[in-house]
C-alpha positions as CSV (number, residue, x, y, z in Angstrom):
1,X,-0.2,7.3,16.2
2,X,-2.7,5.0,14.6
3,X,-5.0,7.9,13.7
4,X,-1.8,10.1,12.2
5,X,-1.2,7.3,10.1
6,X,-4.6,6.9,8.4
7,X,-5.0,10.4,7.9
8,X,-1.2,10.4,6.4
9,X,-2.1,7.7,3.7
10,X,-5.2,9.5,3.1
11,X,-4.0,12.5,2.6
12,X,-2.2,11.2,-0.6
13,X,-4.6,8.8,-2.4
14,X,-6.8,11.1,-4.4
15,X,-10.9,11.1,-4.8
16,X,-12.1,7.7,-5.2
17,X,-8.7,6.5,-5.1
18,X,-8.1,2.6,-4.7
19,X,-5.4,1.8,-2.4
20,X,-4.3,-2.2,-2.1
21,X,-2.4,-3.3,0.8
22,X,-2.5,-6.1,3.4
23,X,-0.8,-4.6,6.7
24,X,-3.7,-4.7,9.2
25,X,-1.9,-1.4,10.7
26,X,-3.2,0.4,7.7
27,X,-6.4,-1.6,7.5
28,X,-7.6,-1.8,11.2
29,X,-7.3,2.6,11.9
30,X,-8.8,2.8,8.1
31,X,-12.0,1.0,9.1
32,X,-12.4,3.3,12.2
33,X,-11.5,6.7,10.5
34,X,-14.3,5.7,7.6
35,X,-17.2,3.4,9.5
36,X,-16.6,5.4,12.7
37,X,-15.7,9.1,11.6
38,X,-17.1,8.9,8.7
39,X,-14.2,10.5,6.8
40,X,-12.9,9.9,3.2
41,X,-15.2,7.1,2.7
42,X,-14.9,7.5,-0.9
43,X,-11.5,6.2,-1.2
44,X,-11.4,2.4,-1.6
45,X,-8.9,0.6,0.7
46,X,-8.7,-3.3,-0.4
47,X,-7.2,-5.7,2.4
48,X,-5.8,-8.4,0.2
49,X,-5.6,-10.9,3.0
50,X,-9.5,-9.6,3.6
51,X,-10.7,-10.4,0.3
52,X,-9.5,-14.5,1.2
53,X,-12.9,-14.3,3.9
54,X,-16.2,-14.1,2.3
55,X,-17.9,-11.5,4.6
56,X,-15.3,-9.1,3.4
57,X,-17.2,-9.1,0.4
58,X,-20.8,-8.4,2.0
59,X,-18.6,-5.3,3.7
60,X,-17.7,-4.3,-0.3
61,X,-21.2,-4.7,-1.7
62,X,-22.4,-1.9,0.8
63,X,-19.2,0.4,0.9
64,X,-18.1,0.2,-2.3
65,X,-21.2,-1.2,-4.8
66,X,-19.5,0.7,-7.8
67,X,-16.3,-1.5,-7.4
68,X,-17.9,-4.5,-6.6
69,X,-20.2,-4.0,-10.2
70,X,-17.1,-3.4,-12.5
71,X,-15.2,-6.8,-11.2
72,X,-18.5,-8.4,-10.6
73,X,-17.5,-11.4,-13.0
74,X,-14.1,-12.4,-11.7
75,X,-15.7,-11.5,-8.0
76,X,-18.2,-13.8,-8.4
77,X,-16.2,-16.7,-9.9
78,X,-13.9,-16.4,-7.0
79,X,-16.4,-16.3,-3.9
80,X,-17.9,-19.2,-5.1
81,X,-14.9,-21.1,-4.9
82,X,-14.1,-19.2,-1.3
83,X,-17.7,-20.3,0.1
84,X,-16.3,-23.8,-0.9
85,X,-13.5,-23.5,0.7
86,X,-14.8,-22.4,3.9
87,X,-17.3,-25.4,3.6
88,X,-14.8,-27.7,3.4
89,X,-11.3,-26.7,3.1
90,X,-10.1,-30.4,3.1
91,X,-11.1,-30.9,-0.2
92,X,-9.0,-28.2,-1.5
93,X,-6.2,-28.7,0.9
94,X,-6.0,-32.2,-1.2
95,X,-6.6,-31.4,-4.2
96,X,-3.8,-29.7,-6.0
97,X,-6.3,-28.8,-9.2
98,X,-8.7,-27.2,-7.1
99,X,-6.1,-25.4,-5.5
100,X,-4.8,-23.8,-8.1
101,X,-8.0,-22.7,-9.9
102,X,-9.0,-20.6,-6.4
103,X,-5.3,-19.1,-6.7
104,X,-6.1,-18.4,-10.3
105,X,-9.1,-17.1,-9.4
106,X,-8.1,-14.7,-6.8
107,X,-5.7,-13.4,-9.3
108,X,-7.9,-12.9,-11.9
109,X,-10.3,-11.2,-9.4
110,X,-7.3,-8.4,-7.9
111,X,-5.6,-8.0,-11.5
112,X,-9.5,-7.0,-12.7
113,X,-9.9,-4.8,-9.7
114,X,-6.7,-3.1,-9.7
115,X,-7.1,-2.5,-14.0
116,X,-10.8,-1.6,-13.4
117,X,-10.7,0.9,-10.2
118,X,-7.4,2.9,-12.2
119,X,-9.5,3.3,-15.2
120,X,-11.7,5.5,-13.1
121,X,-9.2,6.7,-10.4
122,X,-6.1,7.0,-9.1
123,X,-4.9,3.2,-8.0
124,X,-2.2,2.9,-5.0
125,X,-0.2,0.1,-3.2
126,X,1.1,0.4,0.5
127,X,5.3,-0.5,0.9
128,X,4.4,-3.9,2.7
129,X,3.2,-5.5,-0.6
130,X,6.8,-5.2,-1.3
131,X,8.2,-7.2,1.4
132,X,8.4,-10.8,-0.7
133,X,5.2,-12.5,1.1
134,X,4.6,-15.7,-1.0
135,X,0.7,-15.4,-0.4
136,X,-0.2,-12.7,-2.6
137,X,3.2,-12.6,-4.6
138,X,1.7,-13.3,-8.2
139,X,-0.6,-10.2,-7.9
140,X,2.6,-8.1,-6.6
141,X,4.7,-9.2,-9.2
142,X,1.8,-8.3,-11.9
143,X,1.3,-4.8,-10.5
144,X,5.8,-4.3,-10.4
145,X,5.6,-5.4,-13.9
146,X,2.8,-3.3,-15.6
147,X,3.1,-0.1,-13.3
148,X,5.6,2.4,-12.2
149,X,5.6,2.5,-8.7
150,X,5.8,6.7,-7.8
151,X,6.2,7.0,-4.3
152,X,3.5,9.8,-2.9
153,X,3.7,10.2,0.8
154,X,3.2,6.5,2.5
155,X,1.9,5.1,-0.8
156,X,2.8,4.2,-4.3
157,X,0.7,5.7,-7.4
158,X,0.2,3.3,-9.9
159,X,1.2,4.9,-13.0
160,X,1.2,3.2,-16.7
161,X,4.2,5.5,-18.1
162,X,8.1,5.3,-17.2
163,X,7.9,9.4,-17.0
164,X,8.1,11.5,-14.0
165,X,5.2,12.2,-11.8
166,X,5.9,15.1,-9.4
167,X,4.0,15.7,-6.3
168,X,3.8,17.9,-3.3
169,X,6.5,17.5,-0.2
170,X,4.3,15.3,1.6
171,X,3.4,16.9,5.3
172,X,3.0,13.5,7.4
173,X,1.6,14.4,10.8
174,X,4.4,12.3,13.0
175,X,3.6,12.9,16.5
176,X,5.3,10.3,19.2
177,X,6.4,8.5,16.8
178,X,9.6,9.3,17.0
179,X,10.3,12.6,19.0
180,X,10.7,11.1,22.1
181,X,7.4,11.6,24.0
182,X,6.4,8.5,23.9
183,X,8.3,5.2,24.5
184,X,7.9,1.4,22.6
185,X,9.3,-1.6,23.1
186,X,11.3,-3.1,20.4
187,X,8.5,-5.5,19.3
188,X,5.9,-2.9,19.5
189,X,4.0,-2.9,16.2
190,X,5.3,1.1,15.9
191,X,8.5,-0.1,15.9
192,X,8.6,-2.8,13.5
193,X,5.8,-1.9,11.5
194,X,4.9,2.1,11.5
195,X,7.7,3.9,12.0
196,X,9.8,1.1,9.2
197,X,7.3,2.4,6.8
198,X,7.5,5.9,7.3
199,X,11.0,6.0,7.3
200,X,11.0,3.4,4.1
201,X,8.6,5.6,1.9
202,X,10.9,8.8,2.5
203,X,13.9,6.7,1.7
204,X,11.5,5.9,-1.1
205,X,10.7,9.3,-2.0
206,X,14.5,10.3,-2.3
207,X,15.7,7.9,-4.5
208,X,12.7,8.5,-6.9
209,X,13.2,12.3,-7.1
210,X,17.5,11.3,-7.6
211,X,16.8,9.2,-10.2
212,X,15.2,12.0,-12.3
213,X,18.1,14.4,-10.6
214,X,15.8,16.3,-8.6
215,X,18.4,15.8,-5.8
216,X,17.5,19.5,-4.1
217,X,14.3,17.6,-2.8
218,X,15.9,14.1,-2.9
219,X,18.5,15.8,0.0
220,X,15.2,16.8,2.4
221,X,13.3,13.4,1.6
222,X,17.0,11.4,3.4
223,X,16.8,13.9,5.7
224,X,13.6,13.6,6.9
225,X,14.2,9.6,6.6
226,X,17.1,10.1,9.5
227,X,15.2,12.6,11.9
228,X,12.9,9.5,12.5
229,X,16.0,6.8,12.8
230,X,19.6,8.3,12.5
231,X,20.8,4.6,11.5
232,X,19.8,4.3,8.3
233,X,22.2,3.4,6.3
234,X,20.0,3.8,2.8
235,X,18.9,7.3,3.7
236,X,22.7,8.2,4.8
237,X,24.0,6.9,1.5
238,X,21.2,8.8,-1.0
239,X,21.8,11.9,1.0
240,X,25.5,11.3,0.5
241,X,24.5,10.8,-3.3
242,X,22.5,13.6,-4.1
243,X,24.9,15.8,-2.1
244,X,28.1,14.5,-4.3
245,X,25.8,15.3,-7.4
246,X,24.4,18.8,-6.4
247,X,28.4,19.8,-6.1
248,X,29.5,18.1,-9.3
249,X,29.1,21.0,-12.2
């Protein structure tokens, strides 16, 4: 499942693509399908959560050196402060001025890597940067307000325009997840992690493609949502949706 899952984000984010996230069930099978395999290692997947530890970076430098040059001011200002930090955390955890000026500067640091990465390449963002965590919410919020978020398989393209961006039915490689070979308790990761996304990014998927009345492909995008969890209600009322539309003349 893990290794289904890396392959099905990669299989959307284009060459040299940058895709941000900070769920460590995309991260973790990432770092094994590109150290390990040695597959799509041109595609730049950013941990946000990572980037808070300072040998993340010294991973960077030597995976990604191009990345690391184009942001290498606001990278630098911020791992100074992060080396601080780790030195003596105390003296941030008191000192409201200094805590804000490493927030600021982490900001600063994603908002130039994001801006920099697209200006060469595609530029992604996985669902859970979505899900309202408080520790990276100002550089959510600044990527919701200067993008449109097209859903593209398991990922959001980053896209500077409020037009529509087509793409391919995405062909997500699903096995066990959800066809009954293989069993998970309810607070297995694949059940309140994996199988929420895939389910989410179809759900996703529909409503984009309805809301520029594409509902032919909206219908199969619900539909697909509901083979891997007949309950939801989202995907039941978009396919009810596009449905009611497609008969209206």
């Amino acid at each position: 499942i893990a290794h289904d899952y890396a392959k099905n984000l990669l299989s959307t984010v284009g060459p040299d693509g940058l895709l941000v996230t900070q769920d460590w069930q995309v991260v973790s099978p990432m770092f094994y399908v590109q150290e390990i395999e040695h597959r799509r290692r041109d595609a730049k997947v950013i941990d946000l959560n990572l980037l808070r530890r300072s040998w993340y970076f010294d991973y960077l430098r030597r995976a990604h050196p191009d990345l690391i040059e184009r942001s290498r001011e606001k990278i630098d200002r911020f791992v100074d402060l992060l080396k601080q930090w780790e030195r003596d955390p105390g003296a941030f955890a008191g000192n409201e001025l200094l805590t804000q000026t490493i927030s600021e500067a982490f900001f600063e640091m994603v908002r130039s890597i994001v801006t920099q990465e697209r200006s060469v390449a595609p530029a992604y963002i996985t669902n859970d940067l979505l899900a309202g965590d408080t520790s990276n919410g100002q550089a959510t919020k600044w990527i919701t307000q200067n993008y449109q978020l097209v859903p593209q398989g398991l990922v959001f393209e980053l896209a500077t325009d409020s037009t529509f961006h087509d793409s391919p039915e995405p062909q997500l490689q699903t096995r066990g997840l959800a066809d009954g070979t293989l069993e998970f308790e309810n607070d297995d990761v694949v059940k309140l992690k994996v199988l929420p996304t895939y389910a989410t990014m179809l759900i996703n998927r529909g409503r984009y493609l309805a809301l520029f009345n594409q509902h032919e492909r909206a219908i199969v995008a619900f539909k697909e949502a509901l083979a891997l969890d007949p309950r939801l209600t989202a995907a039941r009322e978009g396919l009810a949706e596009s449905t009611a539309k497609l008969r209206t003349p």
